[in-house]
C-alpha positions, 0 to 999 in steps of 0.5 A: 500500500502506498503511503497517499493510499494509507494516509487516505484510508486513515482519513475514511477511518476518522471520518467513520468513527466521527459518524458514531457520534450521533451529532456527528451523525445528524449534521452530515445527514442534514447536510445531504439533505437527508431526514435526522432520524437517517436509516431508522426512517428508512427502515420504517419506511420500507417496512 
């Protein structure tokens, strides 16, 4: 693995555990333009 392909994956890495953070969370959803409630709705939805 190259080192700009290792310092990418490290990036996706903070990026995913930053999305644990259900602030974190809400605010990218809001920022696609996706409902709060994200998957849950979804799911609903769906079912």
């Amino acid at each position: 693995m190259s080192r700009e392909d290792a310092a990418e994956t490290e990036e996706e890495m903070k990026v995913l555990a930053a999305m644990r953070d259900a602030r974190v969370r809400a605010i990218a959803l809001r920022a696609v333009g996706l409902p709060r409630e994200g998957p849950r709705s979804f799911r609903t939805g769906i079912q």
